[in-house]
Every structure is written in C-alpha cells, then in structure tokens.
TIRO-2110 file (N, C-alpha, C; in Angstrom, 1 decimal):
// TIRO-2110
0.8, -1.2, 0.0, N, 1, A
0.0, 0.0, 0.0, CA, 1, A
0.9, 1.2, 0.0, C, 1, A
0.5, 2.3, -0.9, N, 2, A
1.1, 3.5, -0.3, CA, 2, A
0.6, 4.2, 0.6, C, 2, A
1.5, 5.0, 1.3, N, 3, A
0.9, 5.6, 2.2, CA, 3, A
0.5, 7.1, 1.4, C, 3, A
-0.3, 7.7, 2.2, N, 4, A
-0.7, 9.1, 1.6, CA, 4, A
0.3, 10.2, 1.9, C, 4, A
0.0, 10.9, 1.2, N, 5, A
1.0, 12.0, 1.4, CA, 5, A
0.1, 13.1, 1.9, C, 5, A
0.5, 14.2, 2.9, N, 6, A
0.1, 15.3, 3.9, CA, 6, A
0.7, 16.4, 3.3, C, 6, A
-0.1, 17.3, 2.7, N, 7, A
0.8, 18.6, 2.5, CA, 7, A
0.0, 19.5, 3.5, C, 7, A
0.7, 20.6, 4.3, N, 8, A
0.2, 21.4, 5.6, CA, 8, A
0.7, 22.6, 5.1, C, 8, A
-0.5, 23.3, 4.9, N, 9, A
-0.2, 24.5, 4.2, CA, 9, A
-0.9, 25.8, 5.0, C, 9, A
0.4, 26.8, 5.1, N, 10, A
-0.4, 27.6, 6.5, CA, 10, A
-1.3, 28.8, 5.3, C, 10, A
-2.3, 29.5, 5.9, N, 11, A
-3.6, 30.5, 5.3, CA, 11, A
-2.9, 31.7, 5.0, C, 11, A
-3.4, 32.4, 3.7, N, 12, A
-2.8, 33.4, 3.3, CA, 12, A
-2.3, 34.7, 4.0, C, 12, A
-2.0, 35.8, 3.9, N, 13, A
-2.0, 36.9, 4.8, CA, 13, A
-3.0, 37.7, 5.4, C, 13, A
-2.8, 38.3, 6.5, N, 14, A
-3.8, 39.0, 6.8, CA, 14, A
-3.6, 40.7, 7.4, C, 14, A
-4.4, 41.4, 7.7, N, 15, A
-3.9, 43.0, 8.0, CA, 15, A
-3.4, 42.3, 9.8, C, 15, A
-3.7, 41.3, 10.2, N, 16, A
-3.2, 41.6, 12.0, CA, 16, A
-1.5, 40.5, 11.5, C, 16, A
-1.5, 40.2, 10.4, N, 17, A
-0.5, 39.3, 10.7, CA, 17, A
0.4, 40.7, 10.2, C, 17, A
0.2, 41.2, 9.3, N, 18, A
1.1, 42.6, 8.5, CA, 18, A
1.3, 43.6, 9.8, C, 18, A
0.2, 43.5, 10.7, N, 19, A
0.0, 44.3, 11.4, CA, 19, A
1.4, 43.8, 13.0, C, 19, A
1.5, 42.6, 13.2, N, 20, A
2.3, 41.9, 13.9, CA, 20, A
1.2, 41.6, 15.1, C, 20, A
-0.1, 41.7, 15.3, N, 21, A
-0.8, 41.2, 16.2, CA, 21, A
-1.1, 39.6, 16.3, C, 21, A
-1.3, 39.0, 17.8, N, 22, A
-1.9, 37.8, 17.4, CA, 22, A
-2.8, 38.3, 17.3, C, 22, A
-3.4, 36.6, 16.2, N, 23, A
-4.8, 36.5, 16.0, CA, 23, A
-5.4, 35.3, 17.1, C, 23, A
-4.6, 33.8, 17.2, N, 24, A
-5.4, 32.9, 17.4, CA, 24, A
-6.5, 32.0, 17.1, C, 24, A
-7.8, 32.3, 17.8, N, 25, A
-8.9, 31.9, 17.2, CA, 25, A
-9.8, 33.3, 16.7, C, 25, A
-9.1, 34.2, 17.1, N, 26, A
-10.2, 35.6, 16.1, CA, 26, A
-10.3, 35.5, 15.1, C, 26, A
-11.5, 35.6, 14.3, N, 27, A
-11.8, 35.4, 12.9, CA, 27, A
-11.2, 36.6, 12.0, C, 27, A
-10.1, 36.7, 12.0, N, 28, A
-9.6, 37.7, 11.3, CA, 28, A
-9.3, 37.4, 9.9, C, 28, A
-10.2, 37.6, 8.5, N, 29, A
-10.1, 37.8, 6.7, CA, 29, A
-8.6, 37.6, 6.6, C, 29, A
-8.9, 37.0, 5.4, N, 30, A
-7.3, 37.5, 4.6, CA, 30, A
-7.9, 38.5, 3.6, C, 30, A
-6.6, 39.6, 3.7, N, 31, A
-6.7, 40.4, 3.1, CA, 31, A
-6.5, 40.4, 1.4, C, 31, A
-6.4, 41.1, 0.8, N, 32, A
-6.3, 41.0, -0.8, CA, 32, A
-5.2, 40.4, -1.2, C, 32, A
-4.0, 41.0, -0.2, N, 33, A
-2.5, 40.0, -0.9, CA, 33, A
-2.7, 38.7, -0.6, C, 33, A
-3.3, 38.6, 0.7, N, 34, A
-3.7, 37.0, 1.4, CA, 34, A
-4.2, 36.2, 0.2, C, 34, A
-5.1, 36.7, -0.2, N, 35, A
-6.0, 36.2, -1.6, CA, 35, A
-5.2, 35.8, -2.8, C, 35, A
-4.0, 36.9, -3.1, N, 36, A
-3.2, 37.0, -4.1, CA, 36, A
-2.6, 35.8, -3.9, C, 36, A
-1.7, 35.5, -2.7, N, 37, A
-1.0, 34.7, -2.2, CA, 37, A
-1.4, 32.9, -2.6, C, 37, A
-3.2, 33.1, -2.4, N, 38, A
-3.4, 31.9, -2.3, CA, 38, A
-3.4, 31.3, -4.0, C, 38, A
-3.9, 32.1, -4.5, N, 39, A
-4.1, 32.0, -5.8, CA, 39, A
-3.0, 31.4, -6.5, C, 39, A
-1.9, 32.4, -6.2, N, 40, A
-0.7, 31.8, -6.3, CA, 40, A
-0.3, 30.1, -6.2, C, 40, A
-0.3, 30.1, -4.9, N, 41, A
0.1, 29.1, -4.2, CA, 41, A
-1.1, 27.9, -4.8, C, 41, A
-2.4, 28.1, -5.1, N, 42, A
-2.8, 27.0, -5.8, CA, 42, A
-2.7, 26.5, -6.6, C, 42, A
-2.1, 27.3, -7.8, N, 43, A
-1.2, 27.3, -9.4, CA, 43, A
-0.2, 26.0, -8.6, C, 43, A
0.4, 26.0, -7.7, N, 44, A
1.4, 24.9, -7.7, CA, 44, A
1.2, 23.8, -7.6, C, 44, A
0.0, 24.0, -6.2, N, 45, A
-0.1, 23.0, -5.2, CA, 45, A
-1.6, 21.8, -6.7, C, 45, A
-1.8, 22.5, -7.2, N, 46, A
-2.5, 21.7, -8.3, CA, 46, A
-1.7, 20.6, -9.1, C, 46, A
-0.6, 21.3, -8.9, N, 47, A
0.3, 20.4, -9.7, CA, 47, A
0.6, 18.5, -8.9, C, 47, A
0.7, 19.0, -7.3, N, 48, A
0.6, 17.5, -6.6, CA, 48, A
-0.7, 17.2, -6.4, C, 48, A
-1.9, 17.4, -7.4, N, 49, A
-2.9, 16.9, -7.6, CA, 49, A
-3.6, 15.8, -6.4, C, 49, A
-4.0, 17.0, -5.0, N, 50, A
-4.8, 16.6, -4.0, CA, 50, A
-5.9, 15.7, -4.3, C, 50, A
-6.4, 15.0, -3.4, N, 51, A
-7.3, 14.5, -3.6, CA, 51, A
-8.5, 14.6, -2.7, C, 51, A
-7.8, 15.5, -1.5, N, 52, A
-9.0, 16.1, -0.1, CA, 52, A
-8.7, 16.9, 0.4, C, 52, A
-9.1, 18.0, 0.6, N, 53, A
-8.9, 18.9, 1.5, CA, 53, A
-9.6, 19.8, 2.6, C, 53, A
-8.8, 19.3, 3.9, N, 54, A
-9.3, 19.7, 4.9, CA, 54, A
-8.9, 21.1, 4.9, C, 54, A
-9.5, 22.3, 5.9, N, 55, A
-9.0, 23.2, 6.7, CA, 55, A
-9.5, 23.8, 8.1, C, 55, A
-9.2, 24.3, 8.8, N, 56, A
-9.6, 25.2, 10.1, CA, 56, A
-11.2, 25.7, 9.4, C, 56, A
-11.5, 25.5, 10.3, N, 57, A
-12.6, 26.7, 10.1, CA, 57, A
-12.7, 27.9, 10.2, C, 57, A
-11.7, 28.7, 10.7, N, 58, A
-11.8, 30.0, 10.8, CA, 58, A
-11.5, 30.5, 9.5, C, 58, A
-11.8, 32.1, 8.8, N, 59, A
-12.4, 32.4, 8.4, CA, 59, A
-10.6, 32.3, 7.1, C, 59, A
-9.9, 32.8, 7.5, N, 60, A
-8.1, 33.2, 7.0, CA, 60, A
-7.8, 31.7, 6.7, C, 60, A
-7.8, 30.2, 7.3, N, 61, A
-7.8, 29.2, 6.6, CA, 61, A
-8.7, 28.8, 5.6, C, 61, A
-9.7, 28.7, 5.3, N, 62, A
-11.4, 28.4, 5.6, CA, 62, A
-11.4, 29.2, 3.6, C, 62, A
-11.3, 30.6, 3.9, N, 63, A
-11.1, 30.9, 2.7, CA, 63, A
-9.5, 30.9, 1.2, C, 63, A
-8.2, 30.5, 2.2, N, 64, A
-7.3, 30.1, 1.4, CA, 64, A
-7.7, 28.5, 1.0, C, 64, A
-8.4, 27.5, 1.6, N, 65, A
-8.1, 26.1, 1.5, CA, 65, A
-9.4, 26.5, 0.0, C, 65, A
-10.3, 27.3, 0.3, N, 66, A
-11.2, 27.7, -0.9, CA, 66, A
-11.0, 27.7, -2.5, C, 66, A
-9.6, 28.4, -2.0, N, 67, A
-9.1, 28.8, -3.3, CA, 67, A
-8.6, 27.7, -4.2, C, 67, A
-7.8, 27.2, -3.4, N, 68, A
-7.0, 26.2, -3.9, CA, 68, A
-7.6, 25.0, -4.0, C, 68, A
-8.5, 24.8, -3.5, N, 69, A
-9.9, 23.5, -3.9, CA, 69, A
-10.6, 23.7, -5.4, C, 69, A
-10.6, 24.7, -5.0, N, 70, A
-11.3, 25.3, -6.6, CA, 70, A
-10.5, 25.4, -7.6, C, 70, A
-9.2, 25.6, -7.5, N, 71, A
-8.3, 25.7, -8.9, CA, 71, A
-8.7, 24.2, -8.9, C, 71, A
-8.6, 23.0, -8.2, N, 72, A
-8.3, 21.6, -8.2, CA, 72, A
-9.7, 20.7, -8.3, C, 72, A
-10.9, 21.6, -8.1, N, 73, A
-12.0, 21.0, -8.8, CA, 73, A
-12.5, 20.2, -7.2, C, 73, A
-12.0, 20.4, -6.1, N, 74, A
-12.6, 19.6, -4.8, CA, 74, A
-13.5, 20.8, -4.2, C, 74, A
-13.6, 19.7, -3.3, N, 75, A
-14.4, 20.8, -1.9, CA, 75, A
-13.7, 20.6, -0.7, C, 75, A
-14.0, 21.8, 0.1, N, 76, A
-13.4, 21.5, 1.3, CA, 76, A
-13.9, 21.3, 2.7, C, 76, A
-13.7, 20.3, 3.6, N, 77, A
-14.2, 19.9, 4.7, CA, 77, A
-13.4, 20.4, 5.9, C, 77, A
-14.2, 21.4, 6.8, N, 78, A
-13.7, 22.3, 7.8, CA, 78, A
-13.6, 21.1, 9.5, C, 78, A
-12.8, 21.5, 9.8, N, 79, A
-12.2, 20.5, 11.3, CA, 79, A
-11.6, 21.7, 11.9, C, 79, A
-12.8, 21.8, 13.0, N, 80, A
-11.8, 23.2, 14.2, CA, 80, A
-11.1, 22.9, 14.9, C, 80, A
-10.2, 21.8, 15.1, N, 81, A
-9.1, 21.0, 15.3, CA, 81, A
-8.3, 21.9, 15.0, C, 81, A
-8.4, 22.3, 13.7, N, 82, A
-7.1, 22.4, 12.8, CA, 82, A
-7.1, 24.0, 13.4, C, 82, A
-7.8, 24.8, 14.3, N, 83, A
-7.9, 26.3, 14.7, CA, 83, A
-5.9, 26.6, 15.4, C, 83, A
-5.5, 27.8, 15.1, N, 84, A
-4.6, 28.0, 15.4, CA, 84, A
-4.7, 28.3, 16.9, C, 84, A
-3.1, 28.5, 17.6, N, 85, A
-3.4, 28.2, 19.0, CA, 85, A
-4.1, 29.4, 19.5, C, 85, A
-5.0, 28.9, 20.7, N, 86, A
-6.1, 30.2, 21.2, CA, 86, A
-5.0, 30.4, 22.2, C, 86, A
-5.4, 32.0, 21.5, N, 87, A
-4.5, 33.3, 22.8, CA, 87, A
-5.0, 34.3, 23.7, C, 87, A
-6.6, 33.1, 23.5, N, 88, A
-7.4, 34.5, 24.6, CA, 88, A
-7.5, 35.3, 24.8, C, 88, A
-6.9, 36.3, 25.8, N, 89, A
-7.1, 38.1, 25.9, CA, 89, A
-6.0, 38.4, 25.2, C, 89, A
-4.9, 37.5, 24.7, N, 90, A
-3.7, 38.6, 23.8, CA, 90, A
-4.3, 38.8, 22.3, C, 90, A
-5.4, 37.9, 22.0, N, 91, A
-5.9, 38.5, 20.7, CA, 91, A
-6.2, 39.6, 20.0, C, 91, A
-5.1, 40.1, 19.2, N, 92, A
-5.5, 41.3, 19.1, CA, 92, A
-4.1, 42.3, 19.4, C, 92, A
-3.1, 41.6, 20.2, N, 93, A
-1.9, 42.6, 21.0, CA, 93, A
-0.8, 42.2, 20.2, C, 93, A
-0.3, 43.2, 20.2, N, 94, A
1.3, 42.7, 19.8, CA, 94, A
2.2, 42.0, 20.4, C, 94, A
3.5, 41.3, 20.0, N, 95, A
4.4, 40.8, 20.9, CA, 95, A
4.7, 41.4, 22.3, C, 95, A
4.9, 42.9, 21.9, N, 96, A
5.4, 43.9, 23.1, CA, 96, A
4.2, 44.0, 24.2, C, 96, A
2.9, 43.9, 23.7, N, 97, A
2.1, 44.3, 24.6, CA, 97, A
1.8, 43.1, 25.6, C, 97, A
2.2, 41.8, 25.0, N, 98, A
1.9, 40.5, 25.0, CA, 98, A
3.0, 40.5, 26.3, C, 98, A
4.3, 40.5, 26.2, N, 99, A
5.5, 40.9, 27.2, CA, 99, A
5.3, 41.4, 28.0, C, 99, A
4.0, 42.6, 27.9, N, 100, A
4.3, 43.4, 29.1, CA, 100, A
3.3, 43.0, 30.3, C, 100, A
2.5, 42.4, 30.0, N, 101, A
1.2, 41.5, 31.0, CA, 101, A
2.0, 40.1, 31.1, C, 101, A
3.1, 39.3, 30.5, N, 102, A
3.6, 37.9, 30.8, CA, 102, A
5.0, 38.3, 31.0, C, 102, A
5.3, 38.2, 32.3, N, 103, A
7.2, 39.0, 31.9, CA, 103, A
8.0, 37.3, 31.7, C, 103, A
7.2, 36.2, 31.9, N, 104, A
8.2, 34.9, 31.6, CA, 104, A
7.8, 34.7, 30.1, C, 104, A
7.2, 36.1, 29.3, N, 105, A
7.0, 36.0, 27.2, CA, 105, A
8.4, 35.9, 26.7, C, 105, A
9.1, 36.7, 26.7, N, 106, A
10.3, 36.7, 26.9, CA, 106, A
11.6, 36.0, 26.6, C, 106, A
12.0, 35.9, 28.0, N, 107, A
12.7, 34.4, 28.8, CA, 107, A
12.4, 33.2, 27.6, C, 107, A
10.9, 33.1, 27.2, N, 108, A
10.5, 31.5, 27.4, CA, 108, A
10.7, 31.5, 26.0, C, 108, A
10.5, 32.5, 25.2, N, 109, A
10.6, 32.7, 23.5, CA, 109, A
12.4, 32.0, 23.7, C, 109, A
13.2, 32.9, 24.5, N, 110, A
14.6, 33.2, 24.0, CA, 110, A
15.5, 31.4, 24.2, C, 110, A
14.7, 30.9, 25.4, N, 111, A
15.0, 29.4, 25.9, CA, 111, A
14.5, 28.2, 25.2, C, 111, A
13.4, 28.8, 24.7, N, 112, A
12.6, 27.2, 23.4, CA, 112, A
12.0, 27.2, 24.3, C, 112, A
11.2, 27.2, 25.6, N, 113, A
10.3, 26.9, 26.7, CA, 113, A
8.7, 27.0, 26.0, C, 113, A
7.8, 26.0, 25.9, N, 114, A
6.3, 26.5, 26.0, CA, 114, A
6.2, 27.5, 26.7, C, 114, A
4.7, 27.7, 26.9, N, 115, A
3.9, 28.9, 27.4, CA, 115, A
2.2, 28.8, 27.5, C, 115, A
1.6, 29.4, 28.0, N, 116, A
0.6, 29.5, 27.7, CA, 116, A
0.2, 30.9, 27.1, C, 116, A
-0.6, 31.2, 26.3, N, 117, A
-0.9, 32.4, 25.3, CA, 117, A
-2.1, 33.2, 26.3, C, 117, A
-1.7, 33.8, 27.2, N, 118, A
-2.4, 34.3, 27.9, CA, 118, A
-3.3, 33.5, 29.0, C, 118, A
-3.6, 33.8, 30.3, N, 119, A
-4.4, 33.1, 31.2, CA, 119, A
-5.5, 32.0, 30.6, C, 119, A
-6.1, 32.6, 29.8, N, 120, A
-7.2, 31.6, 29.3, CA, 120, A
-6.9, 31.0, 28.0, C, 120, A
-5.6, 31.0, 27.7, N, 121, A
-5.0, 30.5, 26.2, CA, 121, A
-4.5, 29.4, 26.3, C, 121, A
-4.1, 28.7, 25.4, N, 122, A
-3.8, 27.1, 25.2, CA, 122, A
-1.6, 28.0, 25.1, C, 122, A
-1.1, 26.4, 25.2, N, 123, A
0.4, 26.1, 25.0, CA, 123, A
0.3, 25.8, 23.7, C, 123, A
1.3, 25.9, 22.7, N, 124, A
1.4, 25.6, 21.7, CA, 124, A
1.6, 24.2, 21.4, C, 124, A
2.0, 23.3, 22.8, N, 125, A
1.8, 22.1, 23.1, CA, 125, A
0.2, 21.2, 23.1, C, 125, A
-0.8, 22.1, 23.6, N, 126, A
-1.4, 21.4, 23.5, CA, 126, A
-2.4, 21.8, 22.0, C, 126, A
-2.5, 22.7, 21.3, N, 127, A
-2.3, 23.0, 20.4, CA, 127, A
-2.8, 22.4, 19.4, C, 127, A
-0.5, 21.8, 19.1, N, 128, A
-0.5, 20.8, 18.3, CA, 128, A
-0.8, 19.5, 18.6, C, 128, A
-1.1, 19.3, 20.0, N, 129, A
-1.8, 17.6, 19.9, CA, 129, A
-2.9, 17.9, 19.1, C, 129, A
-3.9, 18.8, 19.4, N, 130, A
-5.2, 18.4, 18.6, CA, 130, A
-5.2, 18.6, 17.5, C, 130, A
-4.2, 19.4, 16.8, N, 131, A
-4.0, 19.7, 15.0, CA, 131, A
-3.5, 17.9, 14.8, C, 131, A
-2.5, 17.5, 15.5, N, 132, A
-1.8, 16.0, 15.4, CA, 132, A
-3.0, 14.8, 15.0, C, 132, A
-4.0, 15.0, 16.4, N, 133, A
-4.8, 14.2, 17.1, CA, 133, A
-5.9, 14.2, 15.1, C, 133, A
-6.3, 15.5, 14.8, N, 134, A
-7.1, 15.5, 13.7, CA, 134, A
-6.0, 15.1, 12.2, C, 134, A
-4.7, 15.3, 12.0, N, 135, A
-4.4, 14.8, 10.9, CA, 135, A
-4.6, 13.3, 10.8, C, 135, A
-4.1, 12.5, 12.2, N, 136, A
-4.6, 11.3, 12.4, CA, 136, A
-5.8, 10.8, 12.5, C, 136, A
-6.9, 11.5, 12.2, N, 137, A
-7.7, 10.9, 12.0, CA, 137, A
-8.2, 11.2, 10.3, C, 137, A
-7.9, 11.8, 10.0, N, 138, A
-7.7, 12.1, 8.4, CA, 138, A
-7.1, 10.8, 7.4, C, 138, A
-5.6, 10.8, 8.3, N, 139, A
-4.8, 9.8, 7.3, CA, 139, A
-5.8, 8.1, 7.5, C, 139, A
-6.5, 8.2, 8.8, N, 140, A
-7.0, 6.9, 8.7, CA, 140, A
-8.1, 6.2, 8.1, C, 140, A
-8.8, 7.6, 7.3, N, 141, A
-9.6, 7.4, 6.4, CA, 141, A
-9.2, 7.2, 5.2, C, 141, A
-8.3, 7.7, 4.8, N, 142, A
-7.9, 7.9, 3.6, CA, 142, A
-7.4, 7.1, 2.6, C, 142, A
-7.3, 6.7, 1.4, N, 143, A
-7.3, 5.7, 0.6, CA, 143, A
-5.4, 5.6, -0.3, C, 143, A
-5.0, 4.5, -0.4, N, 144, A
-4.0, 4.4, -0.8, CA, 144, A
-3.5, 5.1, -2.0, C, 144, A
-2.5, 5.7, -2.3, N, 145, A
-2.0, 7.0, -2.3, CA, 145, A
-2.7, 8.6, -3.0, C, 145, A
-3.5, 8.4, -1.4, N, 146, A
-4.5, 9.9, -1.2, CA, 146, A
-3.3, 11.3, -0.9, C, 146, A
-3.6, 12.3, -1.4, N, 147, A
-2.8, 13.0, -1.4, CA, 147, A
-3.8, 14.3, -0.4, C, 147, A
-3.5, 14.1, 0.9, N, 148, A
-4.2, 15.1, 1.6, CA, 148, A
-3.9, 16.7, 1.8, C, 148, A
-4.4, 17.6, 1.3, N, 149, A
-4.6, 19.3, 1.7, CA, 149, A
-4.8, 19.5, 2.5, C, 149, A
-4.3, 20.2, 3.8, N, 150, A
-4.6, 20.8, 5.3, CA, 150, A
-4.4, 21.9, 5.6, C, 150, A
-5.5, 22.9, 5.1, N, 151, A
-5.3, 24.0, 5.7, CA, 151, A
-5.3, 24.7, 7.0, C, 151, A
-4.4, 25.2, 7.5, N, 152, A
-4.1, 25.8, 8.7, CA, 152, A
-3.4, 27.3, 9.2, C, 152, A
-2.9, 26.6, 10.4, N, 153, A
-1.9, 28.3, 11.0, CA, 153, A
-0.7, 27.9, 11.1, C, 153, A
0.2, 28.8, 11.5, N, 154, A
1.6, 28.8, 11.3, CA, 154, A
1.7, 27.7, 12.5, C, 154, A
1.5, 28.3, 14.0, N, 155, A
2.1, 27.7, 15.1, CA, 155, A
1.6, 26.5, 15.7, C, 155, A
0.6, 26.0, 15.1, N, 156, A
-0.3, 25.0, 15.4, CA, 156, A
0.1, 23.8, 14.5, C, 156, A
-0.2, 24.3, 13.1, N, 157, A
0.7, 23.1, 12.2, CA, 157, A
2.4, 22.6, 12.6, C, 157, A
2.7, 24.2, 13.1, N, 158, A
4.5, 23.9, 13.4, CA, 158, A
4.5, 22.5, 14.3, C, 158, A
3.8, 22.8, 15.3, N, 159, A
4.2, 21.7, 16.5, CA, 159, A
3.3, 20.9, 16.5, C, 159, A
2.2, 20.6, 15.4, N, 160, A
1.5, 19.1, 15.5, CA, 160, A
2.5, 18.5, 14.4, C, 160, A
3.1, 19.4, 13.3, N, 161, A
4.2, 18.4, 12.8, CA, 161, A
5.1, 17.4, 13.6, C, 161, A
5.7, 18.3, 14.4, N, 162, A
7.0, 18.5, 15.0, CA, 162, A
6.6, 16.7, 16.2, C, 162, A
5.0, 17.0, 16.8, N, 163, A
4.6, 15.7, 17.2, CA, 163, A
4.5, 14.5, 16.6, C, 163, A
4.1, 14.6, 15.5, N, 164, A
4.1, 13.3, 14.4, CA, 164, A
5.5, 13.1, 14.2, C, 164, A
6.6, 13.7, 14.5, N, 165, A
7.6, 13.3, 14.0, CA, 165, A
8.6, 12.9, 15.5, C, 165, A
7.9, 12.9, 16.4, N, 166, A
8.4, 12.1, 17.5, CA, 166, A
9.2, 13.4, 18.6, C, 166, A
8.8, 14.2, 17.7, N, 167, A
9.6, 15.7, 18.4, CA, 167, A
8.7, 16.5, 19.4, C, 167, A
9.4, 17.5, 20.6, N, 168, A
8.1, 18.6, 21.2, CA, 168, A
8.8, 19.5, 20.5, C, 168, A
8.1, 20.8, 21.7, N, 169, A
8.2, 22.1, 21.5, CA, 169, A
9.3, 22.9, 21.3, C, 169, A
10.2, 22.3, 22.2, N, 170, A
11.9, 22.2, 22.3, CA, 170, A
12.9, 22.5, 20.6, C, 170, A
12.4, 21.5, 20.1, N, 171, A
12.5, 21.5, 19.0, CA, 171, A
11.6, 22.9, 17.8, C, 171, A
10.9, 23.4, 18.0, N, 172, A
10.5, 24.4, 17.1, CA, 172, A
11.1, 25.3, 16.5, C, 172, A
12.7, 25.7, 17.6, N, 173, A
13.7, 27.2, 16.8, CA, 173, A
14.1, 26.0, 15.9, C, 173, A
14.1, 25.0, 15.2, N, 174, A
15.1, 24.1, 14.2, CA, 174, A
14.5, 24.1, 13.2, C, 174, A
12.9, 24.5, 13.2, N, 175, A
12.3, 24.3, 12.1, CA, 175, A
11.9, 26.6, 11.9, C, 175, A
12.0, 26.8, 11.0, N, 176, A
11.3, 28.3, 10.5, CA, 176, A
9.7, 28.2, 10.9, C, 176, A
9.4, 28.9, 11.2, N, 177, A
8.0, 29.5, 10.7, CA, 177, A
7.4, 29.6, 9.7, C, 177, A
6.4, 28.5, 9.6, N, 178, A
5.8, 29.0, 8.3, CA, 178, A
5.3, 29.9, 7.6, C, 178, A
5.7, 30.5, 7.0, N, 179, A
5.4, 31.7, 6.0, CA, 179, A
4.1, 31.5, 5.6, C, 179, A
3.4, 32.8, 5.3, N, 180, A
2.3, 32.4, 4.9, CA, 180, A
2.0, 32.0, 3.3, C, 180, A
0.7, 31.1, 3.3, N, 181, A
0.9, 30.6, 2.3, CA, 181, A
2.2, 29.7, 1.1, C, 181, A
2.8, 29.4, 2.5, N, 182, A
3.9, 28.2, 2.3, CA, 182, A
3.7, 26.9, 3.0, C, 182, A
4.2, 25.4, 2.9, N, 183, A
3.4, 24.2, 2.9, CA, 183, A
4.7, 23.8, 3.3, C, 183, A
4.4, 22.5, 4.3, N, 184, A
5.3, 21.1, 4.4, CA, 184, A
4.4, 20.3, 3.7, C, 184, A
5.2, 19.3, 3.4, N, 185, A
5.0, 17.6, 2.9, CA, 185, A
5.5, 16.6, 3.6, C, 185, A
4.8, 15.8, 4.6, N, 186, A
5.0, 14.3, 5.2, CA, 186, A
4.3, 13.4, 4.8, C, 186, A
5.0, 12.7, 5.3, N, 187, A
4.4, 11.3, 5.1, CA, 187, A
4.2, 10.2, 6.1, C, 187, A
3.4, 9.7, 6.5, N, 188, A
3.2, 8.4, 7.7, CA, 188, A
3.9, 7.6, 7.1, C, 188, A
4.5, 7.2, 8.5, N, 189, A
5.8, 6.0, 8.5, CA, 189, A
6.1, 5.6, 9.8, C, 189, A
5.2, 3.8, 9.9, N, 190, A
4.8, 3.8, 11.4, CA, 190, A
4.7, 4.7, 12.3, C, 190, A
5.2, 4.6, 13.5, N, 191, A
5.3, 5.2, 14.6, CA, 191, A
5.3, 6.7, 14.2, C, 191, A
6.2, 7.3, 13.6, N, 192, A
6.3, 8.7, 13.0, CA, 192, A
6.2, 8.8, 11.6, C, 192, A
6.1, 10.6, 11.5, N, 193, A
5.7, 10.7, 10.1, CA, 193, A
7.8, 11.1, 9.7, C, 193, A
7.4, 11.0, 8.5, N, 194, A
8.5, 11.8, 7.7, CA, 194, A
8.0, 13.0, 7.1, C, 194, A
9.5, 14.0, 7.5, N, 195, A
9.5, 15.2, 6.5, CA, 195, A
9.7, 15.3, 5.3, C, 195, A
9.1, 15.8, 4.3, N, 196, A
9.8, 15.4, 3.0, CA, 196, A
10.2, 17.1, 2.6, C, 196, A
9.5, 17.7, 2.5, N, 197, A
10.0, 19.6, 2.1, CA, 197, A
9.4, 20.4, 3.0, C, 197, A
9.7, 21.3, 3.6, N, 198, A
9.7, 22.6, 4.7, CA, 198, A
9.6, 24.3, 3.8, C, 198, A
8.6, 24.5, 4.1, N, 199, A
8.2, 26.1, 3.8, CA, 199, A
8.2, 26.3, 2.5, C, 199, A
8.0, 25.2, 1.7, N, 200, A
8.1, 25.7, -0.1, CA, 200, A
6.7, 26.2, -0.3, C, 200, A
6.7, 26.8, -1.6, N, 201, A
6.0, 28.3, -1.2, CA, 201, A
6.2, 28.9, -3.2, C, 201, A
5.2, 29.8, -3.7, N, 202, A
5.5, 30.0, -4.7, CA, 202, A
6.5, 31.3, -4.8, C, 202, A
7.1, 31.8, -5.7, N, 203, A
8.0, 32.8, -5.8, CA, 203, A
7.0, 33.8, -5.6, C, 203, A
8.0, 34.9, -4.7, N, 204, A
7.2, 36.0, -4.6, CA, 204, A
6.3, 37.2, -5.3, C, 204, A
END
C-alpha cells in the first residue's frame, strides 16, 4: 500500500498578521495580498494533484483552502481542530504588549520553553496535539496514495508536525516559521511521520 502524502499548508496573509498582532482563534479575513497569495500558491499545489482537502474553520484558513480547492475541482471539509493556537485576551496585541502582561514572554521565547498564550490561552503544546490528534484521524480514512490538503496556521501546524515526528516544542527554533501561504510535505511511517520539504512556497 502506499501511504498518503500530507501537504500542511499555512492561510494566506492578513492586516493583524502585516500588522504583527496575534490573532489565534479571532476570525480575522485575509486580506487581498492574502488572496493574491493563495491563488498563487494553488497554481502549484494543483500540480501535486490533491485528492482532499481539509482546513480550520476559521475564516483566513477556511477561505485560502477555498481557493485552492477550486483551482483543483474539490471541496473543502472544515475540522476546528485544525484552529490555530487560542491566545485568549492577547488577541488582538502585539508581541510587546503581549510581554508586558507575561514578563516569563520573553525568557520563554529566547529558551525554546512553551507557554501559555495568555491566562485563558492554550500552550502551543497542546495545540499541536489536537492539529496532530485530527491529521490522524484524516490519514486513517484515507485511501491508498491519497494526497491530503490541510489547511491551517503557522504555530499549530509547526508543532503538531514537530509531534508526528516524535519531536516537542523544544524543537520548534530548528524548524522556520511557516510563511504564509507556504506548505510542508510528510508522510506516515509507522510510529512517526517523515519530513519530505519545509516552507516551499510559490516565488514572490
């Protein structure tokens, strides 16, 4: 059997991401470049001729996984699993402002240390278990060599990758940030997945 292939593709841009605010779970649009972006990015991603695509439901995945379903003739099936990490009351704040209500923001950035994203906010640990928890249940439906689309967020895809690959949080400064509207490729292989490419992405 082949296994399927996982492409994790984070949601176009937006004015709070240009803007450096989190978002989280705020339903915050992609803006027109966001749009540009995706358009782009579905010109490629057609080319590894998906065969399903999931995304977040919020509104910045939800409408990039749109795009690129539609250059490819699918539909897309929303899983709020796939929601990026909830930051609670910092929705909306910048890094700095974010620092100045958590003084261990900081510290815990500069050490590789989790966190929680404000009092009522998730770890980016737990996070990516539930982005993890839902790819796995994706790949277990899926039919011999299904090529799965998963639209998402930068920090939530980072570290439910980083879990399927037998890694934590610790591990996140080794991998970039995903850019927007740039994608990994893995693949299930037993116990862990494999990386196959990191942050590819169409030319600017």
């Amino acid at each position: 059997m082949t296994a399927p292939t996982v492409v994790l593709l984070r949601h176009g841009v937006t004015d709070w991401n240009d803007g450096g605010r989190f978002q989280g779970h705020a339903d915050v649009p992609l803006n027109d470049e966001g749009r540009r972006q995706a358009a782009a990015a579905a010109e490629r991603l057609a080319g590894l001729a998906p065969t399903r695509v999931f995304a977040s439901d919020l509104s910045r995945a939800d409408e990039t996984a749109r795009i690129v379903a539609g250059r490819c003739g699918l539909a897309v099936t929303t899983d709020a699993r796939l929601r990026e990490v909830n930051v609670g009351s910092w929705a909306g704040l910048s890094m700095e402002e974010a620092g100045r209500l958590e003084p261990d923001f900081w510290p815990a950035l500069r050490e590789g240390r989790d966190f929680r994203r404000s009092p009522e906010g998730e770890s980016a640990t737990e996070a990516g278990r539930r982005v993890a928890l839902a790819l796995l249940d994706h790949v277990e439906t899926a039919e011999e060599g299904d090529v799965l689309l998963v639209v998402g967020h930068g920090l939530s895809l980072r570290v439910g990758a980083l879990l399927l690959m037998g890694l934590d949080y610790s591990h996140a400064r080794l991998f970039g940030g995903l850019r927007n509207c740039h994608w990994a490729t893995m693949r299930p292989a037993g116990d862990y997945w494999r990386l196959l490419a990191w942050n590819e992405g169409s030319p600017a």
